[in-house]
N, C-alpha and C positions, 0 to 999 in steps of 0.2 A: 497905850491902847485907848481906841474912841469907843466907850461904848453907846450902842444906840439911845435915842430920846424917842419920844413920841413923838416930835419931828418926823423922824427915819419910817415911821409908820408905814405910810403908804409905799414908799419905796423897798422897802422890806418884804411887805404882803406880795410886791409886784415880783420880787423877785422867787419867795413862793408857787407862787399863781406858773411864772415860767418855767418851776421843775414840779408843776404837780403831779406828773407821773412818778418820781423817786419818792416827793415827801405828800401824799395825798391824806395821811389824816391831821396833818399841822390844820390849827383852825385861826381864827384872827385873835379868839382871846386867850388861844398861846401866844401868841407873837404878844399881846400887850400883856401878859404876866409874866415872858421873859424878860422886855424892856423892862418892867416896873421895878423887878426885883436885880436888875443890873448883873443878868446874865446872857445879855448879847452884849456882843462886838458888834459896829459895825465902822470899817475903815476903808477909804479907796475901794468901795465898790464892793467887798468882801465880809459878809455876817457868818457870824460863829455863834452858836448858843452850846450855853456848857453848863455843869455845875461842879460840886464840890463832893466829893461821897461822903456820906456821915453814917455809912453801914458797911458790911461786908460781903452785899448780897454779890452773887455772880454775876458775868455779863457771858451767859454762853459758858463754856467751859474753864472761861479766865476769871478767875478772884480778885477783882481789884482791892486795894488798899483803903480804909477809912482815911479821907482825906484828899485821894487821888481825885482829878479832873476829870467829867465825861463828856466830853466833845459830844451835842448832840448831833448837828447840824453845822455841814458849812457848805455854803452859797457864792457864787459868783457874780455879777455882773454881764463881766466879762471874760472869757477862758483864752488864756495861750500871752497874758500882758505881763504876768510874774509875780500877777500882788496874792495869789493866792497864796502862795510859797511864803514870801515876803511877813504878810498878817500871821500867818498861821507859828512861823518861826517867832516873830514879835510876842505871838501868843505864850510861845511855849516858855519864854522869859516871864512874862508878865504874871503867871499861874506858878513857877515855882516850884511845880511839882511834876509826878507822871501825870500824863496826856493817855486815856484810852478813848476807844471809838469803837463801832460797829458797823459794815459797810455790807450792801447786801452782797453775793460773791458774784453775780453778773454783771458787777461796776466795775471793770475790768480798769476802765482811767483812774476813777477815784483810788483805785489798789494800788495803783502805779505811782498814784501822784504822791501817797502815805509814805510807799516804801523811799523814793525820792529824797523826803523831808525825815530821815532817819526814825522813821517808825517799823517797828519791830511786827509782823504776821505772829499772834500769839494762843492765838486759838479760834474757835468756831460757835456760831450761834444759828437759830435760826425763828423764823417768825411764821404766823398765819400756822398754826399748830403745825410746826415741822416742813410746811410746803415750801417756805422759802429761807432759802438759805443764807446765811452770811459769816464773815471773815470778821476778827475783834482783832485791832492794830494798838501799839502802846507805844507810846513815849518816853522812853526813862529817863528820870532826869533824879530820883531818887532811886537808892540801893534797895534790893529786894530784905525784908527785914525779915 
């Protein structure tokens, strides 16, 4: 796994700035306190920001695990080349643990493209005080304990 420099910078923001209708409160000095603390990926066009859970809080109705992966963010370049599939599988190696995420439920692709990459639909969130809705996807790669 490559993860981003301050290099990737502007390349990064750029690909931001392209879905800032999905991710409209990412600001630039998240993007540079995710590179700094080396929780982006970014490879072949494809950035992931994740981190590592060090508590038990809930995501929505699903309790992840202390220790489990939160896939915050992931980004493409370009959609329909295969490397999102590609990185994101690499990912799931490289982390060694479960993979959870939260996706809003009118990203109909995004749902598609989880369930594709053997992610499990495991429960429900929602954001902007209950206005908008979304779907929590998981990873297992660790037994539920």
């Amino acid at each position: 796994m490559k993860h981003a420099t301050m290099e990737d910078f502007e390349t990064i923001k750029g690909l931001f700035k392209k879905y800032r209708s999905v991710f409209p409160h990412i600001r630039n000095s998240k993007i540079i306190s995710r590179i700094e603390s080396g929780q982006m990926v970014f490879q072949d066009g494809v950035m992931i920001t994740y981190s590592i859970r060090k508590n038990k809080l809930k995501i929505g109705t699903f309790a992840p695990i202390k220790g489990d992966c939160v896939l915050h963010q992931i980004l493409v370049s370009e959609q329909g080349n295969g490397n999102a599939s590609r990185i994101l599988n690499e990912f799931f190696k490289f982390v060694d643990t479960n993979v959870v995420l939260s996706v809003r439920a009118d990203n109909d692709r995004a749902q598609k493209f989880y369930l594709k990459n053997n992610m499990a639909l495991v429960g429900d969130v929602s954001w902007s005080k209950g206005t908008l809705p979304g779907k929590v996807y998981l990873y297992r790669k660790q037994p539920i304990i």
